[in-house]
C-alpha positions in Angstrom: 0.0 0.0 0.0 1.3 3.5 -0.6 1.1 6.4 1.5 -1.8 7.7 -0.7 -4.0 5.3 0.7 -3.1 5.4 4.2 -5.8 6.4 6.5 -6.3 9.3 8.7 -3.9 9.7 12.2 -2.7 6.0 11.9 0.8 5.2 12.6 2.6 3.4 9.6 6.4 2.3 8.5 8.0 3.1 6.0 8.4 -0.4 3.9 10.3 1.2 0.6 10.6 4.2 -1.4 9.8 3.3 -5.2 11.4 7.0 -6.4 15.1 8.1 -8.3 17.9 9.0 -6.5 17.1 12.5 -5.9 13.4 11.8 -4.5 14.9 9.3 -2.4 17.6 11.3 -1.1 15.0 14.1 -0.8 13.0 12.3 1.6 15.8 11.1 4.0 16.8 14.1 5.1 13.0 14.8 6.1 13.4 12.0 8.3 11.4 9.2 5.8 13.1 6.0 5.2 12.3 2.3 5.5 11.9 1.5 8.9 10.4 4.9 10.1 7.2 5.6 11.4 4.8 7.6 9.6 1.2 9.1 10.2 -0.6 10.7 7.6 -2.0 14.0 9.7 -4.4 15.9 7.0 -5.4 15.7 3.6 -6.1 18.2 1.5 -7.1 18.4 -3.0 -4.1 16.9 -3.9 -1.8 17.6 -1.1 -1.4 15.6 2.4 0.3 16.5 5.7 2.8 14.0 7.3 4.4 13.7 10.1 7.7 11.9 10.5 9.9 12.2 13.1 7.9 15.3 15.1 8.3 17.1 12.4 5.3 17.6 9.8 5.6 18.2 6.2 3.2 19.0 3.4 3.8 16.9 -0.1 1.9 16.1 -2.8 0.1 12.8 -3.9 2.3 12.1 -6.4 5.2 11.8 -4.0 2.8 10.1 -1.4 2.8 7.6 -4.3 6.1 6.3 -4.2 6.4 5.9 -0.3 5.3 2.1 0.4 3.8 1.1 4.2 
């Protein structure tokens, strides 16, 4: 399942990121790698609010796409 599809304030890991190098690289130094917990916070059109690590970010579906749980 990707993180598109995640449900509302439920705690997930991070299985794989299916993404280049750059995406990938991208998204570690937010915090987002396999192994890390992630809860989807908010959704919005075609946005969504994560949080990772205390921290929470704002990305897009298409990159909420290529983040496996």
């Amino acid at each position: 399942m990707t993180l598109a599809n995640a449900e509302l304030e439920t705690e997930y890991y991070v299985r794989e990121i299916s993404a280049d190098d750059e995406i990938t690289r991208f998204l570690f130094s937010l915090g987002c790698y396999s192994g890390e917990p992630v809860t989807v916070v908010a959704r919005k059109k075609n946005n969504m609010v994560i949080s990772v690590k205390d921290a929470r970010y704002n990305i897009d579906m298409e990159l909420a796409k290529t983040i496996m749980v």
